[in-house]
N, C-alpha and C positions, 0 to 999 in steps of 0.2 A: 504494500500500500504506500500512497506517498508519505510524506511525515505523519497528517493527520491524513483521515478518511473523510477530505472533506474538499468544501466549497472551494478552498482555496486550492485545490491541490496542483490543479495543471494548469487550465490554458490562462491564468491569470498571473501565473507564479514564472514566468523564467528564470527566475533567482533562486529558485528553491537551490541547498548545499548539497552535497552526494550524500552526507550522511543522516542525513533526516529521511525517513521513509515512514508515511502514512496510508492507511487503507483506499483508494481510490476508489478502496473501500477505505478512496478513500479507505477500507482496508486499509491497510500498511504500504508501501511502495509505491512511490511517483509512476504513474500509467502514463503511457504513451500508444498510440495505435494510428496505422492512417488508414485512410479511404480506402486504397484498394483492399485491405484487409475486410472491410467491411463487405466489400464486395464478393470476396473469395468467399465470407462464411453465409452471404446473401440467402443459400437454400434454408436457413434456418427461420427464418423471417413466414410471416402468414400469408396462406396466396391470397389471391386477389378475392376469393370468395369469402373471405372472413373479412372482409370490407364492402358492406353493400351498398351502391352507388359511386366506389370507384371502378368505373370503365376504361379500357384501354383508352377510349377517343378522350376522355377528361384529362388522363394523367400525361396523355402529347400534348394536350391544348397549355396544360399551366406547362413544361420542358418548356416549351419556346416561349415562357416568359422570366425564367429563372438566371438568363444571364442578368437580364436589364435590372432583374430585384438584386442580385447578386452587386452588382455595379453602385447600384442605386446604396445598398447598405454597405459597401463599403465608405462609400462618401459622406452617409448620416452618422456613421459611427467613428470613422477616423480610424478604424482595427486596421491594422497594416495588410492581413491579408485571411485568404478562408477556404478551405474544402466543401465541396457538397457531392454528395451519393444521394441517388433515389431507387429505391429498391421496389419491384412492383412484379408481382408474381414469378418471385424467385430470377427474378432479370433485372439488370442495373442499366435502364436504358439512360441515365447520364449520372455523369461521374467527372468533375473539373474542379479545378484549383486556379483562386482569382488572386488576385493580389503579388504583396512578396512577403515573406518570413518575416521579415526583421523593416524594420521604418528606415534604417541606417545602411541597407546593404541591396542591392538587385539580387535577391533570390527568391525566384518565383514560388510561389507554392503551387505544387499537383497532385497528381492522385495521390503519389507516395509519401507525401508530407507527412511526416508523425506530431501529431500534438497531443499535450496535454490532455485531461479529458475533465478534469475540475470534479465536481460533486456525480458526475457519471461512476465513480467510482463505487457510491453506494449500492446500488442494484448489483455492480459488480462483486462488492464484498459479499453481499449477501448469498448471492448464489454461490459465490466459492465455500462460502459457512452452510449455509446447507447442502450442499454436496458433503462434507465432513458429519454434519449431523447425518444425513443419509447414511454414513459408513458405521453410523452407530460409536465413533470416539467420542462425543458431546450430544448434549441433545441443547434446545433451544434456551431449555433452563438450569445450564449448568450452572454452580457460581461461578463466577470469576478469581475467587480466592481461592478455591479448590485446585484449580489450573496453575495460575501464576499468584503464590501467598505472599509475594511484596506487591501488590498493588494492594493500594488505600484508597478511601475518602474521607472525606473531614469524620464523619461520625462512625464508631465503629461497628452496631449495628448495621447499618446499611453495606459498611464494608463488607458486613459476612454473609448480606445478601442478594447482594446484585449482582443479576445474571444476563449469559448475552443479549438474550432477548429485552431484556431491560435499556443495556444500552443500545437495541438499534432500532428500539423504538424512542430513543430518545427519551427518554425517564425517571432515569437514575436521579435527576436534580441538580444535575451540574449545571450550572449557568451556561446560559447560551453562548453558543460559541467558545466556552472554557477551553484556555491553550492556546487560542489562535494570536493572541500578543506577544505571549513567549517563545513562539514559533517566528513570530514575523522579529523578533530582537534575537535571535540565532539556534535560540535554543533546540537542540534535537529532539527525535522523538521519547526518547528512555528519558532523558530527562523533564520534556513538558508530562508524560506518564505519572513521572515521581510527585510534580509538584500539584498534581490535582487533589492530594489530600491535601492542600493548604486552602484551597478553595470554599469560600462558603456556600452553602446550596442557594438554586435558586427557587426551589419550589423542594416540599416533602418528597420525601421518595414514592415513586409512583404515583403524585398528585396530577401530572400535569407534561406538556412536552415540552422540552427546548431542545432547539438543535445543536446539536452540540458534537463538534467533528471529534474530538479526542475521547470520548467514549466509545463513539463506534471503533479507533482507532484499538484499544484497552480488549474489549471483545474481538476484534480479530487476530488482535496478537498471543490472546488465550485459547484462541480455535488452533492458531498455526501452532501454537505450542502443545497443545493434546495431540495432536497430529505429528507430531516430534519432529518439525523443521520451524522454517522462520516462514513469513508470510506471503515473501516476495517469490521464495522457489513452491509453495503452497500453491499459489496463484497460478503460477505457470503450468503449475502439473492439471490440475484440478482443471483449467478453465484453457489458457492461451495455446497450449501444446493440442491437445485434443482436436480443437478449432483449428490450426492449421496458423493461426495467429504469428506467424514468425517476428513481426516487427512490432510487438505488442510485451509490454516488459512492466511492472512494478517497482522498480530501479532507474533514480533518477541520473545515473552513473549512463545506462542503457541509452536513457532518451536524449541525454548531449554527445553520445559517440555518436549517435547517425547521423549523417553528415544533411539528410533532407530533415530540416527542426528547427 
């Protein structure tokens, strides 16, 4: 996962360190994946009949107006540049890359651009966590101190019983957003982990939701650890390898060696 499993994790963060890895799930480890990847794993996607009222004739009509929106939002938003894939019964009838990488450099971006994938990471974490719940290592309500018994929260009660499920429903009571300052002033992930028992809740336990990346982060790191590896080769096994995902990694080390990023 990237440092946290969280909002910030990818296409927002170019700075992220190499050592900071959060779940992308959010998970743990900085995700990166491009287009054509999306493409490659495109059979998996619903056909066209689990969408009723998208017709062939409709989904060519809006293609030939996706460059001009494509154009158009680049100019509203000032983003230096953007991939777009459309997937439509099992066929990727357009697939391009507008813009360029960097505001400072002529590199186009195209289909094989890897970027970031930001709070995409969630859904990610979570199927890599249930795929392990599947294998029968955890179930949804394991605790988290049973897995990994140095992780804390302010109050020790709650420490001893919050479970993943807790965290990725967002629950536990850690204040929103908790970790994401200490992450943005350097700190990596083991240690924004460590310092969430210093934190005061924002709500009782199980009262209420806030989003909060470095919980789900806390819970995917106690999946990858029942599992007896770390989160990022978890990931890989569980989800990227399977899929055919070659350019798809959890490891922000991964997404600055390609040279298309």
């Amino acid at each position: 996962m990237p440092r946290s499993i969280g909002q910030r994790e990818v296409m927002r963060r170019a700075s992220n360190r190499p050592d900071t890895a959060g779940s992308g799930a959010g998970a743990p480890g900085e995700m990166k994946s491009s287009v054509r990847e999306q493409d490659a794993t495109s059979a998996t996607t619903p056909s066209n009949g689990d969408a009723p009222g998208v017709t062939p004739q409709r989904v060519a009509a809006a293609l030939t107006q996706l460059d001009d929106l494509a154009h158009q939002t680049l100019e509203r938003t000032k983003i230096p540049g953007m991939a777009i894939a459309v997937v439509y019964a099992d066929e990727t009838p357009y697939l391009k890359g507008f813009g360029t990488r960097e505001v400072s450099r002529d590199a186009p971006v195209d289909a094989g651009t890897v970027f970031q994938l930001a709070s995409v990471s969630k859904p990610i974490a979570s199927t890599i966590v249930a795929g392990v719940v599947g294998d029968g290592i955890v179930t949804w309500d394991s605790r988290i101190t049973d897995i990994t018994p140095q992780f804390h929260m302010l109050t020790p009660w709650v420490t001893s019983q919050v479970t993943l499920r807790d965290m990725f429903c967002h629950r536990s009571g850690l204040p929103e957003h908790g970790g994401d300052l200490l992450e943005d002033l350097g700190f990596d992930r083991e240690d924004v982990l460590f310092r969430l028992r210093f934190m005061n809740p924002e709500s009782s336990f199980r009262s209420t939701y806030d989003y909060t990346n470095f919980g789900m982060t806390a819970a995917a790191v106690a999946a990858a650890t029942a599992a007896e590896t770390v989160w990022e080769d978890l990931a890989a096994r569980r989800l990227y390898q399977p899929l055919g995902m070659e350019q798809t990694s959890s490891r922000y080390a991964d997404f600055m060696a390609e040279p298309d990023h």
